[in-house]
N, C-alpha and C positions, 0 to 999 in steps of 0.2 A: 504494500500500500504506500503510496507517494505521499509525503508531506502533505502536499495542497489537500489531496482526500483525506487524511486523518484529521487533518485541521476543519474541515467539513461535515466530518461525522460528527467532528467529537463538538461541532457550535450548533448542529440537530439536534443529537442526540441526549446530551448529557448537560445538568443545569446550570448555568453561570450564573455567580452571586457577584454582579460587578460593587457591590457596597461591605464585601466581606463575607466571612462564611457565618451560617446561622443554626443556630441550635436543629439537631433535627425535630422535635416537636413542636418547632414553630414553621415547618418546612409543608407547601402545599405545592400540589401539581398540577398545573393548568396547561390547558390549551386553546387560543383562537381561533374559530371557524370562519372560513369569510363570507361576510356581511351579505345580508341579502337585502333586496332595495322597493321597498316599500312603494303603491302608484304615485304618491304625493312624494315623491325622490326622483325620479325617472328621467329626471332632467338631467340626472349625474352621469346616465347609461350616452344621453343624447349628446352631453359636451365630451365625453371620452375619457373622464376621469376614471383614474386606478383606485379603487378600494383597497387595494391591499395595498397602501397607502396605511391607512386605517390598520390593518393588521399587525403591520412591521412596527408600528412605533409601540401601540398597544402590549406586543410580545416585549420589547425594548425595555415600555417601561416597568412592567411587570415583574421583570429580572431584573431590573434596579434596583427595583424596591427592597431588595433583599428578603422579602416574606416568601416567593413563589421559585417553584421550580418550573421553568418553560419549554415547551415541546412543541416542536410543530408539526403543524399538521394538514402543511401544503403537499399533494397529491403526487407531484411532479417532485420534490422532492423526497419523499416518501419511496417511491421509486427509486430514486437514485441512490437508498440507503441501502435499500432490499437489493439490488444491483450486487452492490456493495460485497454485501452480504453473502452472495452467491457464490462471488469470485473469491473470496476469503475462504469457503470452506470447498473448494472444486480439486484443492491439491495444488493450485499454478498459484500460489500465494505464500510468501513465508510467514507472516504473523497470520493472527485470530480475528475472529469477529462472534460476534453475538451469537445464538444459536437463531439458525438461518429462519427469518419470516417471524420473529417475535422482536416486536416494539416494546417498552415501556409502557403502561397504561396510565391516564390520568386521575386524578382524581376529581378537578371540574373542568366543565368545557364554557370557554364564553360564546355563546350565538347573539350575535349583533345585526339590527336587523335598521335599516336608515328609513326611519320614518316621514322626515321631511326636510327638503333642502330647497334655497330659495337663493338667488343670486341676482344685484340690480347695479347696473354699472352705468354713468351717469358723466360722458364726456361734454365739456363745454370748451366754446371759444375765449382765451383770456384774453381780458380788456385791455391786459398792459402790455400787451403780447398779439398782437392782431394775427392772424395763422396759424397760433400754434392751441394747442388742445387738451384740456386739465383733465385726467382721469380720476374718479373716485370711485372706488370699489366698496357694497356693503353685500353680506350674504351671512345665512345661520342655517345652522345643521340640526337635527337631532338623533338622536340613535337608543334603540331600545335594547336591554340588554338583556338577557336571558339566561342563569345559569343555571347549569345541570350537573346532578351529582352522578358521576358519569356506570359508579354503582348499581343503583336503583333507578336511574334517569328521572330522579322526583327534582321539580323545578325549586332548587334552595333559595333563592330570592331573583327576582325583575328589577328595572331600574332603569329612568328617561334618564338621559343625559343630552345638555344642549350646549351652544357655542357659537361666539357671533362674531365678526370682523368690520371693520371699518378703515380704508386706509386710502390713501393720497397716493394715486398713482403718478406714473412719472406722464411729463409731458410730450405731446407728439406734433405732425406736420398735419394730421385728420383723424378726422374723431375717431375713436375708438370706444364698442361696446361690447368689444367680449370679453367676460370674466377671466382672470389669468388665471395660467398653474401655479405662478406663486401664489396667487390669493388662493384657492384651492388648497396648496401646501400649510398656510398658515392657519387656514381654518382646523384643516385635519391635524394639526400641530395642537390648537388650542382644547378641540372636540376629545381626544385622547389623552392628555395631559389632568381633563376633569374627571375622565371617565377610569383612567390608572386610581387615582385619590378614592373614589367613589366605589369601585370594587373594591379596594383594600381595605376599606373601612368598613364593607358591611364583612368580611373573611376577617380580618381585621381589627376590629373598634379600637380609636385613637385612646388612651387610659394613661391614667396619673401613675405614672411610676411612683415620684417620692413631692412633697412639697419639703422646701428647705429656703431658709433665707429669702422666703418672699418669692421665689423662682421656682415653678411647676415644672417639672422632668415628664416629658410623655414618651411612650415607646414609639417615636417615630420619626425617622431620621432622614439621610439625601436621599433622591430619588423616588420621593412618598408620599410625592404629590405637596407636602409645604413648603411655604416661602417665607422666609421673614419678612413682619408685617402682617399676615395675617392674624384675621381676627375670629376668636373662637369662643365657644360658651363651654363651663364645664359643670358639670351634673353631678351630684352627691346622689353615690345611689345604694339602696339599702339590697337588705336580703330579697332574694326572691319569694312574693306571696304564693300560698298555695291556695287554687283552686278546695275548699272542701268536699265540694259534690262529685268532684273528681279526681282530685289526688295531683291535679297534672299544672305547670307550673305557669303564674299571668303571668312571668317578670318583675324585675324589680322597681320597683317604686326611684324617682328622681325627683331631684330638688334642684333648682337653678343657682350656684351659687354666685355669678356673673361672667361678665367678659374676660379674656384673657390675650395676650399677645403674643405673636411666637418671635423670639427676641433672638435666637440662635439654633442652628440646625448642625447638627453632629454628622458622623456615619451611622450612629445605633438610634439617637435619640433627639429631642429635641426640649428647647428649655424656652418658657414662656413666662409672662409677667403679667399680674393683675391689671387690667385697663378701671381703674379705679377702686372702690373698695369692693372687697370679696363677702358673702350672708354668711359664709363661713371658710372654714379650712380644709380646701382640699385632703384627702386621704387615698393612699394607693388603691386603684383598682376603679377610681370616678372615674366617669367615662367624658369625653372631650369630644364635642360635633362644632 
């Protein structure tokens, strides 16, 4: 097996933690399906945009994040593993490979499904500029997200995600109104960026490690969807109530104890600050949305 192909198997096959390695029971196995496009999207089929677009950064960020183990589960690549694989155990090979036709299996699968996209590009003649022609680009996406526990195929939670752009194109000799591929690029840059954060969090939930010196510690670090600056609420949350007529569990009960700010973002963690006074004092394990 050549370099370039083990270096190929081994970015399919096997999971990268670009943030560090992570305990294994905090360790889950996902895979992206690609997107299917909803009649109120169909305009994305008509301008020729790539969805898998949407997939690569999605897998990207997901392996960031450091919580997920990622695998893909492009068809054509798929193939080229099984390939792989074939030739590895045929005899005309000096190392190994997997036992031949067996994948990894996951544990969830995201199905993402582009409910609605809308694109309005809006060239005018500038007045200081006689000839030439100001472009302005707006356009929002949304996407539905659907996850399946790949086990039981019972749907573990759904989830909208949406995403919008507005940006000052460059100027031309005549009008121009069709929406570009970098606008395109920069939507699906921002649609996936919300939608990384939003899956990890419900696989996830954002939680108080430790409160100390005024400064909240949550388990959630680069690549995990925060930024500093962000502004967050965080919850005091008690035991879980029990249903008595049925034994089986409402959840816990929360209390809002106010704002917070994420002030620093680590590789493991992140550290936040009261946006005013707190109703009380956070304790390990309040949850942070």
């Amino acid at each position: 097996m050549t370099a370039l192909t083990r270096r190929f198997v081994t970015a399919l096959v096997l999971a990268v933690g670009l943030s560090g390695p992570v305990r294994a029971d905090d360790e889950m196995s996902i895979a992206v399906i690609t997107p299917t496009i909803a009649p109120a999207a169909q305009d994305i089929k008509a301008r020729g945009y790539d969805t898998q677009d949407i997939v690569r950064l999605l897998e990207e960020g997901l392996r960031n994040s450091g919580r997920f183990i990622v695998y893909d589960r492009d068809k054509t690549n798929e193939a080229a593993v099984l390939a792989e694989q074939a030739f590895a155990v045929s005899g005309k090979a000096a190392g190994n490979a997997a036992e031949f036709g067996k994948l990894k299996n996951v544990n969830l699968i995201v199905q993402p499904t582009i409910t609605l996209f809308k694109a309005e590009v809006r060239s005018r003649e500038m007045d200081e500029n006689p000839g030439r022609y100001a472009k302005q680009e707006k356009a929002s996406i949304t996407i539905n997200y659907k996850v399946l526990d790949t086990t039981t195929m019972q749907i573990k939670f759904t989830l909208n995600v949406d995403a919008q752009i507005e940006a000052q194109g460059s100027t031309a000799n005549k009008a121009d109104t069709q929406f570009s591929n970098e606008g395109w690029q920069k939507l699906v840059q921002g649609i996936t960026k919300k939608s990384v954060s939003s899956i990890g969090d419900r696989v996830f939930p954002l939680l108080v490690v430790r409160f100390q010196n005024k400064q909240i510690f949550i388990n959630r670090g680069e690549g995990a969807g925060l930024e500093v600056g962000d502004i967050k609420e965080v919850f005091s949350t008690s035991e879980d109530m029990i249903d008595p007529s049925t034994g089986k569990s409402l959840g816990a009960a929360e209390e809002s104890l106010g704002k917070i700010k994420i002030q620093r973002i680590s590789p493991k963690f992140s550290v936040a600050v009261p946006v005013g006074e707190l109703s009380g004092e956070p304790k390990a394990g309040d949850t942070v949305r």
